[in-house]
C-alpha beads as a LAMMPS data file, in Angstrom:
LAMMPS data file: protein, C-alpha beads

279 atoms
278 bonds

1 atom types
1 bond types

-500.0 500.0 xlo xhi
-500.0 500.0 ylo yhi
-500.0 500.0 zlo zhi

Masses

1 110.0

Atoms # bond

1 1 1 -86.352 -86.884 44.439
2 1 1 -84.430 -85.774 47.500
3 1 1 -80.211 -85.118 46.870
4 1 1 -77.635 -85.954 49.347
5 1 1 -76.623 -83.673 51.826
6 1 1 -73.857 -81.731 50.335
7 1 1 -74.809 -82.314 46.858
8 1 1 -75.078 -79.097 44.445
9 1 1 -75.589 -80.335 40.876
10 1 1 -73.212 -79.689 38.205
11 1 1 -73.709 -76.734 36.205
12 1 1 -72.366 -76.753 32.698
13 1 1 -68.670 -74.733 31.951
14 1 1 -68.946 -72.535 29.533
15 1 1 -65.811 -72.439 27.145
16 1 1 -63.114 -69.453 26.552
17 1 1 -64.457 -67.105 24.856
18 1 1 -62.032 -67.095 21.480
19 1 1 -60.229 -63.423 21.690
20 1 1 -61.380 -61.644 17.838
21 1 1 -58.824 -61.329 15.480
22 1 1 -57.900 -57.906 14.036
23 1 1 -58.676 -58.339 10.374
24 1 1 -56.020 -57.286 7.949
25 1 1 -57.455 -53.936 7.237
26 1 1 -57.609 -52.963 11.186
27 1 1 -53.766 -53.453 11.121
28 1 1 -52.973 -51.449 8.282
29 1 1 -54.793 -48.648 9.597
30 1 1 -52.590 -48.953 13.148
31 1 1 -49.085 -49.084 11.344
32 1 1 -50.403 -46.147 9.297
33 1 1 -51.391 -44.406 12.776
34 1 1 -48.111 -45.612 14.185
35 1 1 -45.920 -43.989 10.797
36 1 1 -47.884 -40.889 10.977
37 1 1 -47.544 -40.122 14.751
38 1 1 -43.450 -41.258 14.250
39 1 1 -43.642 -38.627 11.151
40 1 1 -45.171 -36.157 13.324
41 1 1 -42.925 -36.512 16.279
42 1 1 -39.837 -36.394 13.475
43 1 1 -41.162 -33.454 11.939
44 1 1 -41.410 -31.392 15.078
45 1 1 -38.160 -32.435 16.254
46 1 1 -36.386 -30.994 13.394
47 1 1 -39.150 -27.638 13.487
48 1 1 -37.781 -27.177 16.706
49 1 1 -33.909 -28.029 16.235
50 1 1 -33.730 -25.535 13.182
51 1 1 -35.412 -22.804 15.250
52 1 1 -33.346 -23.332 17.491
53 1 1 -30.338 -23.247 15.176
54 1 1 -32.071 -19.891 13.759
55 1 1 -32.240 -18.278 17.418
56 1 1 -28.229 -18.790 17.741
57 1 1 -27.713 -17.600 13.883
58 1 1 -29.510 -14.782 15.500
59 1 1 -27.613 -14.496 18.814
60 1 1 -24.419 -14.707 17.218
61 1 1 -24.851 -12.125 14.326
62 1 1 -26.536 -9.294 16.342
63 1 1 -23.193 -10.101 18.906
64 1 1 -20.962 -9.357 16.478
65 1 1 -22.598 -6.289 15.249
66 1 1 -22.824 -5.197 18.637
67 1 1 -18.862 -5.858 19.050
68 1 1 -18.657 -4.300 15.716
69 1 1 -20.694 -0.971 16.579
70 1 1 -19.056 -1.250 20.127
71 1 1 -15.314 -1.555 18.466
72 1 1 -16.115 1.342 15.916
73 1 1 -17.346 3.510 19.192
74 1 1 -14.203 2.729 21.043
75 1 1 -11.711 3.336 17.976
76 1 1 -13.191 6.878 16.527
77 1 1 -14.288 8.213 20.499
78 1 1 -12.071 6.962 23.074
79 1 1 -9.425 8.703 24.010
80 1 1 -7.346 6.421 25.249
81 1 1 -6.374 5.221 21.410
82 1 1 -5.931 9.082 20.380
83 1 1 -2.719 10.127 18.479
84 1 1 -0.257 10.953 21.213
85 1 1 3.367 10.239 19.355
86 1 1 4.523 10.308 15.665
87 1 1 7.918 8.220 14.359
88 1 1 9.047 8.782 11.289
89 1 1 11.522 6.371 9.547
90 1 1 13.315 7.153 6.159
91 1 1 13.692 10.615 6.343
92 1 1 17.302 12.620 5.301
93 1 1 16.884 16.227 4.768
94 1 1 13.327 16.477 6.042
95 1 1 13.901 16.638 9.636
96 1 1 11.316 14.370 12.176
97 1 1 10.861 17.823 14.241
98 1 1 9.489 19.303 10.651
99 1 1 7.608 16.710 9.848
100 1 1 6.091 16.282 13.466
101 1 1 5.210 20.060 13.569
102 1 1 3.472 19.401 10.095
103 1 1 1.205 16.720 12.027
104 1 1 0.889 19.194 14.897
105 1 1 -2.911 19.584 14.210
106 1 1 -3.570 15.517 14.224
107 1 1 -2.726 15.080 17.946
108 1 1 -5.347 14.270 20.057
109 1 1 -7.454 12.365 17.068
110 1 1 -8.387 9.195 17.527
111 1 1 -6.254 6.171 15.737
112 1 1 -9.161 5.419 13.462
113 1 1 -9.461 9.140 12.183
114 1 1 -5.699 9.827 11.270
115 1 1 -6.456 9.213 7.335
116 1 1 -3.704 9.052 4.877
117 1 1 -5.705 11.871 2.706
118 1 1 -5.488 14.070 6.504
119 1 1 -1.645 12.996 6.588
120 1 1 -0.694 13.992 3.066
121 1 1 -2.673 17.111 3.271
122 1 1 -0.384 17.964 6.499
123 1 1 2.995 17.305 4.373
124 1 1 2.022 19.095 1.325
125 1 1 4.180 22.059 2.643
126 1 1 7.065 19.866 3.051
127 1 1 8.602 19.677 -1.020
128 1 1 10.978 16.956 -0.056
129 1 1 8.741 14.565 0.591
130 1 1 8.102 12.866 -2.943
131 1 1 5.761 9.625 -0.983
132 1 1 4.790 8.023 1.814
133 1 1 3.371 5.524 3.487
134 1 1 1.701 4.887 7.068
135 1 1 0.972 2.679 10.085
136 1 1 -0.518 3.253 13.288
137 1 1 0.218 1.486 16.116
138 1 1 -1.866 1.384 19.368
139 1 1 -2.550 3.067 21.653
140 1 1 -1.108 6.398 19.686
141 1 1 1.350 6.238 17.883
142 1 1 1.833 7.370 13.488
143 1 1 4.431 5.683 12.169
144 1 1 5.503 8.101 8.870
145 1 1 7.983 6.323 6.539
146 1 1 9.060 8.708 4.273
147 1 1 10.721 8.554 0.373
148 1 1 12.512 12.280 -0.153
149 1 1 13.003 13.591 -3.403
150 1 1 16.124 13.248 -4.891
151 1 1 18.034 16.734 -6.159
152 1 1 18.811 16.864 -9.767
153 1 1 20.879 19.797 -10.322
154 1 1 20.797 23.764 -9.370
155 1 1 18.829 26.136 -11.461
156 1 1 19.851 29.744 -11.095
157 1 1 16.954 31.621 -10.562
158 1 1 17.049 35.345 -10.291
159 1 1 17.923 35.511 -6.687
160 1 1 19.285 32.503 -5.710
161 1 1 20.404 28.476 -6.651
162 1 1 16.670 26.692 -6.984
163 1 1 17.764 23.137 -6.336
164 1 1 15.054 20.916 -8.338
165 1 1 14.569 16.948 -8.699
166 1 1 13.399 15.540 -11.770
167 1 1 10.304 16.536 -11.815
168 1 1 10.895 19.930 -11.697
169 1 1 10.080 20.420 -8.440
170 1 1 11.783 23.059 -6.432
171 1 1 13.253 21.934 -3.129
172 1 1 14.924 24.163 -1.440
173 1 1 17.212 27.279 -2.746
174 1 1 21.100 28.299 -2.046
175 1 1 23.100 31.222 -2.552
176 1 1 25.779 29.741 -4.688
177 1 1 25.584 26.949 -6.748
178 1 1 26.073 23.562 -4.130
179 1 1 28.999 20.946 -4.480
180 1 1 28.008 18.123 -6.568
181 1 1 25.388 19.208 -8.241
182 1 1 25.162 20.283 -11.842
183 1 1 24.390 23.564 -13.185
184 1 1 21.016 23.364 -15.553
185 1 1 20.818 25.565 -18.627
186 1 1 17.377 25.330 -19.551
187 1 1 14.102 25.985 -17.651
188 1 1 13.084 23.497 -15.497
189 1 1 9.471 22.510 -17.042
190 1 1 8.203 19.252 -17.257
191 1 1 6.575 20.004 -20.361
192 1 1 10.093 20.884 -21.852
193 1 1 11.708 18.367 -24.440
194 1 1 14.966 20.037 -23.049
195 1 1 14.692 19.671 -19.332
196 1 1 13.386 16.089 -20.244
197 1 1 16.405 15.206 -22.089
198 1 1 18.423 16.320 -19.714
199 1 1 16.450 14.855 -16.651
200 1 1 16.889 11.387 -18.562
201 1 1 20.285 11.704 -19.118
202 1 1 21.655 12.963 -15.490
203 1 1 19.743 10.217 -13.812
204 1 1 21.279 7.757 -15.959
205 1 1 24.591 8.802 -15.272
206 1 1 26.320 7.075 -12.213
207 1 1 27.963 8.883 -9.502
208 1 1 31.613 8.929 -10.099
209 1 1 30.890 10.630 -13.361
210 1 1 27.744 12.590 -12.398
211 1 1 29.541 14.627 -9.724
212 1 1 32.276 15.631 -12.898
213 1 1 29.261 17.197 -14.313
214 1 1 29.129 21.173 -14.075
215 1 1 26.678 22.584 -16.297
216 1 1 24.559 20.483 -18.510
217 1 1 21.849 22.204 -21.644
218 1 1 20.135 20.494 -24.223
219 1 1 18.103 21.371 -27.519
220 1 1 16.087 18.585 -27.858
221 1 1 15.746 14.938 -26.542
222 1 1 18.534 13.591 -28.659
223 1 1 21.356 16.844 -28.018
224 1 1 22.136 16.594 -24.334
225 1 1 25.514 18.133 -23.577
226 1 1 27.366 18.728 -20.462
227 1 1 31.254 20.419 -19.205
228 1 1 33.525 18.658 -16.740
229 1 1 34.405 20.377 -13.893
230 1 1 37.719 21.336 -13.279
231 1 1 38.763 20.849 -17.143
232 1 1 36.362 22.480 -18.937
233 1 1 35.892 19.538 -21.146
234 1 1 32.728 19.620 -23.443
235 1 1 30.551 16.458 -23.686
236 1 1 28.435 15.593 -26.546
237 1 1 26.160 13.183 -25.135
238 1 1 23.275 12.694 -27.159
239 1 1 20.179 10.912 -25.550
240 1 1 19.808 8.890 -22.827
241 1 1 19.720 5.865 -24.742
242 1 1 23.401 3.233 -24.152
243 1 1 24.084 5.250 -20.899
244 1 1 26.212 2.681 -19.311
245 1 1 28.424 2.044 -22.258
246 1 1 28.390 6.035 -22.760
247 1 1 29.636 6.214 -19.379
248 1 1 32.168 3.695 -19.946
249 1 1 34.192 5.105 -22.557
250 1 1 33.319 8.878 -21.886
251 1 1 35.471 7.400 -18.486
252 1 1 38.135 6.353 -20.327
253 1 1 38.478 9.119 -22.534
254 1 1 38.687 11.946 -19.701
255 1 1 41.319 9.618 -17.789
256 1 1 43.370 9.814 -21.482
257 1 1 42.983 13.081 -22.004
258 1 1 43.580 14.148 -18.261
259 1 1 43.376 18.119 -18.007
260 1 1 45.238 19.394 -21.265
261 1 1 43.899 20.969 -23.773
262 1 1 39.710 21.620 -23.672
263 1 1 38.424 19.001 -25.908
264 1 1 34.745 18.015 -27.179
265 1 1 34.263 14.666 -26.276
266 1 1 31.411 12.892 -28.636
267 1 1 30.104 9.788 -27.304
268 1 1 26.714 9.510 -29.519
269 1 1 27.993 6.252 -30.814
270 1 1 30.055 4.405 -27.536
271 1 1 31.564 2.467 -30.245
272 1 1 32.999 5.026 -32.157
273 1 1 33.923 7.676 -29.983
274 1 1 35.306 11.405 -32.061
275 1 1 37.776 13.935 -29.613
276 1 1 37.924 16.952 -31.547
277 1 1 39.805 20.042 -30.420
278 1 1 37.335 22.691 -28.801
279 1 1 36.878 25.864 -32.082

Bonds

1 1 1 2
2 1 2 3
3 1 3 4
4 1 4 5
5 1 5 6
6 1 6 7
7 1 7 8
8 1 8 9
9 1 9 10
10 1 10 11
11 1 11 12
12 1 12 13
13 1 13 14
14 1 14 15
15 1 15 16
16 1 16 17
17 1 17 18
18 1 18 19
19 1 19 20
20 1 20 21
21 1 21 22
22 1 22 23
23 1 23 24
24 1 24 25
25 1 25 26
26 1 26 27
27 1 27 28
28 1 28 29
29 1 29 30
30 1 30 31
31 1 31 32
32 1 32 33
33 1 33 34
34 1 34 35
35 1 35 36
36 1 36 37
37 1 37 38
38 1 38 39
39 1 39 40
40 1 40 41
41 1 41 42
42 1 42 43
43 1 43 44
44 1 44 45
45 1 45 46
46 1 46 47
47 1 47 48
48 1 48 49
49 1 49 50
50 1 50 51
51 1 51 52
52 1 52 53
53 1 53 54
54 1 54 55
55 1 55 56
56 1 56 57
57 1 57 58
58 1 58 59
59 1 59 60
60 1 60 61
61 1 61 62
62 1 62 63
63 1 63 64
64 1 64 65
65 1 65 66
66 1 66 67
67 1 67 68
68 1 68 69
69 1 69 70
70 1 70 71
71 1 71 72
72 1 72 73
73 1 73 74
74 1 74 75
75 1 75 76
76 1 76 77
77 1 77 78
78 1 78 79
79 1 79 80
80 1 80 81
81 1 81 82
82 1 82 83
83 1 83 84
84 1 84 85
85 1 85 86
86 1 86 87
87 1 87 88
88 1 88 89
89 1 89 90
90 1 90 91
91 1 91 92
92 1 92 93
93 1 93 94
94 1 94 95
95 1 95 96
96 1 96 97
97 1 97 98
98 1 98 99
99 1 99 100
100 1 100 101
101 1 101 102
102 1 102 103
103 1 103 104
104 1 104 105
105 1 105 106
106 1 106 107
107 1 107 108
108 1 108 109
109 1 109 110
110 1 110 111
111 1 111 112
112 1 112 113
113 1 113 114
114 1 114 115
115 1 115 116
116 1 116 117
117 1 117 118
118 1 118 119
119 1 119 120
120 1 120 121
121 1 121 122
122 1 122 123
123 1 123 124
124 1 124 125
125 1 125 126
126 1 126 127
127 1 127 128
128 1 128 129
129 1 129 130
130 1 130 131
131 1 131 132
132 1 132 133
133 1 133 134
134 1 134 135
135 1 135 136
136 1 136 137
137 1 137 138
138 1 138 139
139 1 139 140
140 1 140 141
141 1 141 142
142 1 142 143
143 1 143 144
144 1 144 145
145 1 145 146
146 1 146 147
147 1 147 148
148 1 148 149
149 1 149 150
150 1 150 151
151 1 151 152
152 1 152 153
153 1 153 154
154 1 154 155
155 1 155 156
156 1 156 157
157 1 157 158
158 1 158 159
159 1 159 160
160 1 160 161
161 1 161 162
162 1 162 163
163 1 163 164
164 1 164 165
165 1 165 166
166 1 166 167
167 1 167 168
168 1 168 169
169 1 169 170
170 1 170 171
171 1 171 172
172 1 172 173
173 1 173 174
174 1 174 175
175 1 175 176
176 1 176 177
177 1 177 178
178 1 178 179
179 1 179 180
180 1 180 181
181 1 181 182
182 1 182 183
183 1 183 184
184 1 184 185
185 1 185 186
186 1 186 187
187 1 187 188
188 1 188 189
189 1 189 190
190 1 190 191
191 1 191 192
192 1 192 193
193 1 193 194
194 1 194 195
195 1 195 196
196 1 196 197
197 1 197 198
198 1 198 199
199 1 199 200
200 1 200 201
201 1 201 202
202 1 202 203
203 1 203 204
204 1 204 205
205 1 205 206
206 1 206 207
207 1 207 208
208 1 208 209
209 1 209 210
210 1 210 211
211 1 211 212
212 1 212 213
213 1 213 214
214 1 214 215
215 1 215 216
216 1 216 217
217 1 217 218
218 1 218 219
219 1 219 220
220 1 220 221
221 1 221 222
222 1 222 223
223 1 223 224
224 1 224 225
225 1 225 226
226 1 226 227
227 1 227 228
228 1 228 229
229 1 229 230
230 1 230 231
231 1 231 232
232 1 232 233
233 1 233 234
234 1 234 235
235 1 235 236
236 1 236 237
237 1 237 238
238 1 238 239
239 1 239 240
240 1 240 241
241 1 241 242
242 1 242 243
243 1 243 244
244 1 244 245
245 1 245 246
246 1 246 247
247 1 247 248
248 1 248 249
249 1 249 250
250 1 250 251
251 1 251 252
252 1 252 253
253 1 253 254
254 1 254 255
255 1 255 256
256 1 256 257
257 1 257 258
258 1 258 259
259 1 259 260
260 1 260 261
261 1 261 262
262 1 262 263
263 1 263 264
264 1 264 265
265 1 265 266
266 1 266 267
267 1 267 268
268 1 268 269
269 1 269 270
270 1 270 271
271 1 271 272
272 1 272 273
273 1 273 274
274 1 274 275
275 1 275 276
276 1 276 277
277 1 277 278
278 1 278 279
């Protein structure tokens, strides 16, 4: 049968092919993909942020010992912090021009170098010195503050006054026996009961009535006696225990007796004090 002009017949549509469904399994595997590539990414991240962290750890640590090593180099070798000038604070008797001449062989060293064990070893010469203490300040300069020893009283030695402090250390020597200053009877040893007793007892004494003092002896720790200058006045002071009220009454006693008669004066018991006529 012949079809119209024009006519094409009518071929059947085929329908939309339905698009598969993942099954339940398939998407459990792809959010376990997805977790594990997340993970992944997460655990690189923080590989790489505490390498990182390590690198500047690193960085900043060897810069420091660098600046360390550098600082260390600069302190000990450069001249330009060397000892140039030393100041010295506290001192009475001990000049600064002695004590600078003592430190002579320290200029030139570099700050860092100037030890106190190089410093003391300098001003071992130097008696009056009982301490001292040290500072530097940059770019060269030793500040020396000094502590003297204090003189006790005049030992007469067989050609000349040694003056000594408590310890039994001889500071300097005079001709005749120095104003102020008592006389001591006994040989200056530490080791000495005596010179202890007596070392006790003068340091104890204040000034108004230590200066009164001309020549002091002792026996043992508990039989220091002394003579006033000017009145010949004996003292019976006993040991150095009560000192203040010792002083107080042995004050008031001299005042009363003024410069009559030679008296001993026996203040062993402040309380009770005994004048007796001198035999």
């Amino acid at each position: 049968m012949d079809r119209p002009e024009g006519f094409s017949p009518r071929r059947p549509s085929k329908a939309p092919a339905k698009r598969a469904q993942p099954s339940p399994a398939s998407a459990k595997v792809k959010q376990a993909s997805r977790q594990r590539v997340s993970a992944e990414k997460a655990e690189y991240r923080r590989f790489t942020e505490a390498t990182r962290r390590r690198r500047i750890t690193w960085a900043i640590s060897l810069g420091s010992v660098g600046l360390l090593v550098l600082s260390v180099v600069v302190l000990t070798l450069s001249p330009a912090l060397a000892l140039r000038d030393v100041r010295v604070e506290g001192s009475t008797r001990v000049t600064p021009a002695h004590i600078e001449q003592a430190l002579a062989g320290l200029y030139g060293e570099p700050l860092a170098r100037v030890s106190d064990e190089r410093v003391a070893s300098a001003l071992e010469p130097l008696t009056l010195i009982q301490a001292f203490e040290t500072r530097l300040e940059p770019p060269g300069t030793l500040v020396v503050s000094i502590v003297e020893r204090k003189p006790l009283g005049a030992f007469r030695g067989r050609e000349a006054f040694e003056i000594v402090d408590a310890a039994g250390v001889v500071l300097w020597e005079e001709a005749i026996l120095p104003q102020g200053l008592p006389q001591i009877l006994v040989q200056p040893e530490t080791d000495s009961p005596s010179f202890t007793a007596i070392s006790r007892v003068l340091l104890a004494l204040p000034d108004e009535l230590l200066v009164q003092v001309e020549g002091v002896t002792a026996t043992t720790l508990d039989d220091v006696r002394f003579t006033i200058r000017g009145s010949s006045h004996e003292v019976v002071w006993g040991s150095s225990e009560r000192s203040p009220a010792k002083a107080r009454v042995l004050a008031a006693s001299l005042i009363a007796l003024g410069d009559g008669d030679t008296k001993i004066i026996d203040v062993t018991t402040p309380d009770s004090v005994v004048v007796r006529t001198r035999g």
